[in-house]
BABA-175296 format. One record per residue (C-alpha): residue in one letter; y, x, z. Coordinates in Angstrom, 3 decimals, decimal comma. Each point is the difference from the previous one (the first is absolute). Layout:
N
a  Y  X  Z
...
end
This chain:
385
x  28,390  30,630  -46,431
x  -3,491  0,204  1,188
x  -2,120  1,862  2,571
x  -2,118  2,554  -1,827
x  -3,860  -1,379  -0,421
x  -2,110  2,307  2,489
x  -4,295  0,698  -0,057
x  -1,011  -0,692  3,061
x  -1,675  3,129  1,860
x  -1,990  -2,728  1,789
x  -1,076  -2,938  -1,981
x  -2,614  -1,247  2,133
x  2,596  0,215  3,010
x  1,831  -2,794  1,978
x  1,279  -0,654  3,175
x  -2,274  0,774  2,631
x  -1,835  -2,556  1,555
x  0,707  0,754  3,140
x  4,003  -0,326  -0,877
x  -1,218  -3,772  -1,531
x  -1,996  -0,846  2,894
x  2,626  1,045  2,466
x  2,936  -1,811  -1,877
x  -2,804  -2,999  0,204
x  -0,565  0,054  3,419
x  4,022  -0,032  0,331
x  0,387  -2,264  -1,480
x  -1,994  -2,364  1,416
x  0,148  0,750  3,570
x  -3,577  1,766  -0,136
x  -1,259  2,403  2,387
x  -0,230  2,923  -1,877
x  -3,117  1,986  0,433
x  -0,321  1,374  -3,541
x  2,496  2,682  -0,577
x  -1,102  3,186  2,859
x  2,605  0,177  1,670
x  0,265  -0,305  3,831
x  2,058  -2,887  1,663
x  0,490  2,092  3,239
x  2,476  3,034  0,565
x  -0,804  3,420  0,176
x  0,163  2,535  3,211
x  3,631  -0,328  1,473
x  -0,285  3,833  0,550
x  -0,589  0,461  -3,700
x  2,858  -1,772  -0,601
x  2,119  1,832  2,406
x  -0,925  3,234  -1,322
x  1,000  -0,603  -3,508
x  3,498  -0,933  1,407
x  -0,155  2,959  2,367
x  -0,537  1,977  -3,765
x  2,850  -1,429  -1,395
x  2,077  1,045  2,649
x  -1,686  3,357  0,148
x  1,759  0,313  -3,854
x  -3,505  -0,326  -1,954
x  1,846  -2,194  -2,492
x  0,078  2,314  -3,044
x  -2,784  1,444  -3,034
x  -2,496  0,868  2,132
x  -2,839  2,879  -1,345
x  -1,905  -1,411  -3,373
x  -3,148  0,424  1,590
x  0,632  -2,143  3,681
x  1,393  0,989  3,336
x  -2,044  3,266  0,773
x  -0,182  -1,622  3,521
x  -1,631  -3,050  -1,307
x  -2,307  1,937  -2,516
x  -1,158  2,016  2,943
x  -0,310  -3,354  1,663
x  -2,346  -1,162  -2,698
x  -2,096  3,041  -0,549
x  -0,297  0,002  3,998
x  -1,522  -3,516  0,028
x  -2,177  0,982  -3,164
x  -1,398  3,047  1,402
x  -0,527  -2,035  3,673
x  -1,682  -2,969  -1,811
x  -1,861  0,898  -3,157
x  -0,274  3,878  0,650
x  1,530  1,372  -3,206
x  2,995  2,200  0,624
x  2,550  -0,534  -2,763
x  2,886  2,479  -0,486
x  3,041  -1,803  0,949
x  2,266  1,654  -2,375
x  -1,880  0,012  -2,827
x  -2,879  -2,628  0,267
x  2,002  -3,361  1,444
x  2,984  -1,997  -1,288
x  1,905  -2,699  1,237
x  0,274  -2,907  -2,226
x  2,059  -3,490  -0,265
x  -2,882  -2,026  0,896
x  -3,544  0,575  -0,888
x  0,801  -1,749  -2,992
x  1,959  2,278  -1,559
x  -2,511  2,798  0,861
x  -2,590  -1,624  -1,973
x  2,445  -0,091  -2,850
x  0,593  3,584  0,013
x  -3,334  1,062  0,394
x  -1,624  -2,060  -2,622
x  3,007  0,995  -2,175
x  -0,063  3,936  0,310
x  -4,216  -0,380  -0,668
x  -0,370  -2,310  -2,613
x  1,202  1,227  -3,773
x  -0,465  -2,780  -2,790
x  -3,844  -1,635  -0,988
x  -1,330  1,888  3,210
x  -1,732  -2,605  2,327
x  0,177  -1,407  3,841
x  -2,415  -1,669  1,905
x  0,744  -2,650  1,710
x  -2,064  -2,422  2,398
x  1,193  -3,413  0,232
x  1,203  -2,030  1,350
x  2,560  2,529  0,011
x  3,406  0,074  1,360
x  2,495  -1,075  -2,944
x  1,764  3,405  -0,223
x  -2,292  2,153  -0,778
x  -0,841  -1,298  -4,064
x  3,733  -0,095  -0,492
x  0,369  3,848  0,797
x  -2,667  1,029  -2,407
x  1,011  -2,633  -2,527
x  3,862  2,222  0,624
x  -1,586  3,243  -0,439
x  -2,121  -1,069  -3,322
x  -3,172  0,049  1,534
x  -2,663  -2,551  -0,049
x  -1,651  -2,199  2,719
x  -3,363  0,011  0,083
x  -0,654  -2,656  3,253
x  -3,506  -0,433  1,864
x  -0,583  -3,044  1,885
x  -1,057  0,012  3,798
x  -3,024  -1,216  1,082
x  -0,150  -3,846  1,531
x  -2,792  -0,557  2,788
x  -0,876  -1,707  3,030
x  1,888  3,256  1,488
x  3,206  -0,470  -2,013
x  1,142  2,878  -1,932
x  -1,352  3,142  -0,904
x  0,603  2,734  -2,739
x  -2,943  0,204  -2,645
x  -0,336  4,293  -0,425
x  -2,566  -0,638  -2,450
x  3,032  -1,805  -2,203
x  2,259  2,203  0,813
x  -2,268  2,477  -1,344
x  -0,473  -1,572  -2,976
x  3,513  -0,419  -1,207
x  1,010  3,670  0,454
x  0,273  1,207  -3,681
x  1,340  3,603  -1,595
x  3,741  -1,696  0,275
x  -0,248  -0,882  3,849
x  3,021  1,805  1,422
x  0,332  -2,129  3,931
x  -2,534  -2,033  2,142
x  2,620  -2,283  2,062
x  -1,608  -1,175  3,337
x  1,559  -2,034  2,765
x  -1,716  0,160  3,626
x  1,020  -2,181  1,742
x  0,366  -2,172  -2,976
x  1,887  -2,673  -0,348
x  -0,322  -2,581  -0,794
x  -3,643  -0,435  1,133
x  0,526  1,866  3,531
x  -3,565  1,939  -0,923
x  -0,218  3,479  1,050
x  -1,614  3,373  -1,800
x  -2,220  1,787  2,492
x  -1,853  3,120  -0,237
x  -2,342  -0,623  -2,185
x  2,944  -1,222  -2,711
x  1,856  3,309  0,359
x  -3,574  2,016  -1,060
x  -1,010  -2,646  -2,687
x  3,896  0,525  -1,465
x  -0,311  3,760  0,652
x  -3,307  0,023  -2,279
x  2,001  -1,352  -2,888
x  2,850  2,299  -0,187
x  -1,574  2,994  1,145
x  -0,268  2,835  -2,740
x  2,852  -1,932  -2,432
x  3,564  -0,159  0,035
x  0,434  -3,713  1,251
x  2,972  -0,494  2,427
x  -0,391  -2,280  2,499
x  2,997  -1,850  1,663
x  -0,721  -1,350  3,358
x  1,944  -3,388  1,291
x  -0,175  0,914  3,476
x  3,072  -2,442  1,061
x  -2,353  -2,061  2,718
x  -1,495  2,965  1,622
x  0,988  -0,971  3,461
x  -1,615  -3,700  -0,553
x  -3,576  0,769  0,394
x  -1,960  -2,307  2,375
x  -3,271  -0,118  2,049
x  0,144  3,320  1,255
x  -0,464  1,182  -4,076
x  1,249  3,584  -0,827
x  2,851  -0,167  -2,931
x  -1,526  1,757  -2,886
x  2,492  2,484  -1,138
x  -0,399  2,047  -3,070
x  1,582  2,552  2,201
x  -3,479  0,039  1,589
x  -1,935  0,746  -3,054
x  0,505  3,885  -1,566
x  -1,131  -0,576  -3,290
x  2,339  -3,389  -0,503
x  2,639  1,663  2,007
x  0,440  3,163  -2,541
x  0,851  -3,116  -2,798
x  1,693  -2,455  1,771
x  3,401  -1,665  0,747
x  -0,148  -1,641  3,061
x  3,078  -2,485  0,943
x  0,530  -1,939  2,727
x  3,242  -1,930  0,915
x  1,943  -0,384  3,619
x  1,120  -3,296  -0,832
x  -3,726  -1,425  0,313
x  -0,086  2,164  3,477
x  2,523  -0,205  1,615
x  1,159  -3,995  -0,842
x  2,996  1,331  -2,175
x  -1,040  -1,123  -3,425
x  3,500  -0,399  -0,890
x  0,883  3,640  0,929
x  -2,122  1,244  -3,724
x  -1,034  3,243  1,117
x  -3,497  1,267  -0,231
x  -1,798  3,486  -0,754
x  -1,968  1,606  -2,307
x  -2,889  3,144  0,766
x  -1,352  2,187  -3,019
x  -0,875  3,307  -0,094
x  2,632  2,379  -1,500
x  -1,099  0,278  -3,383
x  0,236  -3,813  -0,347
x  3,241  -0,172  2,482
x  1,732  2,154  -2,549
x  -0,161  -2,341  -2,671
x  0,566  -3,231  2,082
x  3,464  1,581  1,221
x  0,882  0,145  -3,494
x  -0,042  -3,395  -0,531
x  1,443  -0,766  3,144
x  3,595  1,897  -0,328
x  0,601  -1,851  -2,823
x  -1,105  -3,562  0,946
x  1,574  -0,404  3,857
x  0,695  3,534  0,781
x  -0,367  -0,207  3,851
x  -0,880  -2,981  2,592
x  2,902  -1,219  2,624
x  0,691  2,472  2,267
x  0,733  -1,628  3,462
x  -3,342  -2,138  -0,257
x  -1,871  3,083  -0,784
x  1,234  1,942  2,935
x  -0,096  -3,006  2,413
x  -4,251  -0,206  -0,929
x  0,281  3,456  0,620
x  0,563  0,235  3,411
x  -1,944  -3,820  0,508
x  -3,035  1,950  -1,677
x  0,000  2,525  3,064
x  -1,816  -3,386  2,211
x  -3,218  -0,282  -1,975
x  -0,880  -3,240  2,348
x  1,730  -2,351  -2,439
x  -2,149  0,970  -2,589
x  -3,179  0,343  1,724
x  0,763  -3,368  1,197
x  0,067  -1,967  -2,528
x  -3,379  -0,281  -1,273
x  -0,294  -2,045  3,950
x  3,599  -2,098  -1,326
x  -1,205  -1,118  -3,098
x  -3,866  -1,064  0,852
x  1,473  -2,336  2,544
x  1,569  -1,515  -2,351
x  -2,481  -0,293  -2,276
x  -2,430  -1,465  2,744
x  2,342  -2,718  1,080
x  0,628  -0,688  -4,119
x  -3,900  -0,195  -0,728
x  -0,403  -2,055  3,301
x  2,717  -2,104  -0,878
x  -1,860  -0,517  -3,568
x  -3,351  -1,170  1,454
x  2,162  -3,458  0,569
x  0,465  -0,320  -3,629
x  -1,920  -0,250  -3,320
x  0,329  3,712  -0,965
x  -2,718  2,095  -0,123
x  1,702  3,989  0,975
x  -1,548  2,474  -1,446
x  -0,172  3,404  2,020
x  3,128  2,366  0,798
x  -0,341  3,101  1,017
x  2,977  1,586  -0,798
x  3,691  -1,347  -1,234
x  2,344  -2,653  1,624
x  -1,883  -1,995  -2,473
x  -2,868  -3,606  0,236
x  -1,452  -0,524  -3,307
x  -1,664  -3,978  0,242
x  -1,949  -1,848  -2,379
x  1,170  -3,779  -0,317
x  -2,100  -1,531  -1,654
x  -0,731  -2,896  2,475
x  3,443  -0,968  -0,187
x  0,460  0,208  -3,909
x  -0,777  1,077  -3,757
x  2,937  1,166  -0,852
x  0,655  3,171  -1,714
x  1,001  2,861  2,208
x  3,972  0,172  -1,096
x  0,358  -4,070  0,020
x  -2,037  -0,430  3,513
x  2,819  2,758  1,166
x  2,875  -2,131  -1,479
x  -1,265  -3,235  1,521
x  -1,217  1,437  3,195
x  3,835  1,307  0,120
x  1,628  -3,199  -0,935
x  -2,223  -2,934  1,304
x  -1,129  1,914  3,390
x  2,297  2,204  0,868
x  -1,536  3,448  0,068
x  0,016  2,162  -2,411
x  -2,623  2,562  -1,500
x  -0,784  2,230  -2,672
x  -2,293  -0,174  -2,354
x  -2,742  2,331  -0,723
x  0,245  -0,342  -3,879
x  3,176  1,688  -0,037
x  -0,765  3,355  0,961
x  -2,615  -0,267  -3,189
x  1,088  1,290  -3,538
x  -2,283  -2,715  -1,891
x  -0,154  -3,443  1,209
x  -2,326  -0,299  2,749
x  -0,975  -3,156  2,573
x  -2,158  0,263  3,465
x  1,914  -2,351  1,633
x  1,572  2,151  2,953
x  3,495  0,138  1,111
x  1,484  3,328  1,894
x  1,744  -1,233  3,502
x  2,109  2,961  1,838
x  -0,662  -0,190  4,055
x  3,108  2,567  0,326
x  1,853  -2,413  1,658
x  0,736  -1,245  3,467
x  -2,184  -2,238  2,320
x  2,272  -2,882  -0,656
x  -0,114  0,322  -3,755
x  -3,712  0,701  -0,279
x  -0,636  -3,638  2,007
x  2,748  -1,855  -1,215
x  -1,866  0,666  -3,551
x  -3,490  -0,885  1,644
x  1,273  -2,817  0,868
x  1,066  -1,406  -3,312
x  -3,093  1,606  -1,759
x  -2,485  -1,823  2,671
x  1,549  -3,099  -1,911
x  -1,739  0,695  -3,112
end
């Protein structure tokens, strides 16, 4: 007997690079500083509190939707911070990692042929979600200057079409670590205003914005605000990437439909973690402290790169340092990554993957979200290069 033959849902998908690059770095003893993923452990209160949960009994189904305590939490530190009051019951859900609320929001939008917008380089879930819901990718490439990366409106503009259904943005955005400012949020606003484009907002970084920069929330803007899903993820936040439990904001209308699609693919989000960030979410200061965290990080990283022969390019946002490499070798993007992993004992991603056609500008994504120790024991071995 033989296993049935099955068509792929995904035939242009693999395993992720950052799985291969991991495994790499594994494998060969690399320090790994391409998968985001922080080396360092979280709060010990947070930790505390989700066994204090546990005990408490929160270790059953708890409400589709999210703790009310934590949605309350969330709309709290929305209204505080971008000064849009969501309704907590019917305007914020709690998801398994932000992840899984892009899923379900580009899934309950998108119907077959209709279109999505994407900017690359792009995070590698969000083509596989439309490609699941039938839609159709329609990517824009950033802008490459002397100032790094920026979004190109004017492109933007001209790829929205009678099928455009979703504009997906990412601010921070990763990998690049550029930032939307002001100025973005009107020149997107200008383009969807007056049509029915949805716009889903990758706000998983928002607490990694450096140089005294104000994150750009489409919470913020009215008209984007009326159209958009905007998710964001604890894990990034609070250093529990492991934990999978993020958020989504939409008004009702567009909550409605996303819950429908989320009953049926997790349901509900575990309940002791949700009601241990809960009553962590009451402090604000670890939160409003991280933009300070993270930038020292990313000042000793950069410093710690003027020893070596990559060029950074800027980061404002992220736990991510985008370099060009050039100096050291002509590689393509995914082999430099595989030697850099094997032969010097860091490891990186490439740029190219987070593209959808085959693209080189010879940069590499490092993560800084790691401790002192880590961050110099891999300047050390990159200073050899």
């Amino acid at each position: 007997m033989s296993t049935p033959a099955l068509r792929t849902r995904l035939p242009a998908v693999g395993t992720t690079v950052f799985t291969r690059m991991s495994q790499l770095a594994a494998a060969h003893g690399a320090i790994n500083l391409g998968q985001g993923f922080p080396d360092f452990d979280p709060d010990p209160r947070l930790v505390e509190l989700v066994t204090e949960a546990m005990r408490a009994g929160h270790n059953q189904y708890p409400p589709m939707a999210g703790v009310p305590a934590l949605r309350a939490a969330i709309g709290a530190k929305l209204a505080r911070l971008y000064g849009r009051a969501y309704d907590v019951d019917g305007e914020i859900t709690v998801t398994a990692g932000a992840s899984q609320a892009i899923q379900s929001a580009i899934l309950c939008s998108v119907h077959p042929g209709e279109e999505v917008i994407i900017i690359e380089p792009a995070y590698d879930c969000y083509a596989p979600a439309v490609a699941l819901a039938g839609g159709v990718t329609v990517p824009v490439a950033m802008r490459l200057g002397a100032d790094g990366y920026s979004v190109p409106w004017d492109r933007v503009a001209a790829a929205v079409t009678p099928r455009t259904r979703m504009i997906v943005v990412n601010s921070p955005h990763n990998p690049t670590g550029a930032i939307l400012r002001a100025a973005d949020l009107d020149a997107l606003a200008a383009i969807v205003a007056g049509t029915q484009i949805l716009v889903l907002s990758d706000e998983v970084y928002e607490h990694m914005v450096f140089d005294g920069a104000e994150h750009a929330s489409v919470a913020r803007h009215p008209v984007l605000a009326e159209r958009a899903f905007l998710v964001s993820s604890f894990g990034k936040t609070f250093h529990v990437t492991g934990w999978k439990v993020g958020y989504v904001a939409a008004p009702a209308a567009l909550m409605a439909e996303f819950r429908k699609v989320h009953q049926y693919n997790v349901f509900c989000v575990n309940a002791p973690m949700q009601h241990a960030l809960a009553a962590y979410m009451a402090d604000p200061a670890p939160y409003l402290g991280l933009p300070a965290f993270y930038q020292r990080k990313r000042d000793l990283f950069r410093a710690g790169l003027g020893g070596t022969r990559f060029d950074p390019l800027p980061a404002d946002g992220t736990y991510f340092q985008c370099v060009r490499y050039g100096a050291i070798s002509g590689l393509p993007e995914a082999a430099f990554a595989q030697w850099l992993t094997v032969e010097a004992g860091v490891a990186a991603i490439p740029v190219s993957a987070f593209h959808s056609a085959p693209t080189e500008s010879g940069i590499v994504r490092f993560c800084f979200a790691k401790t002192d120790t880590t961050l110099e024991a891999a300047l050390e071995r990159l200073r050899r290069l």
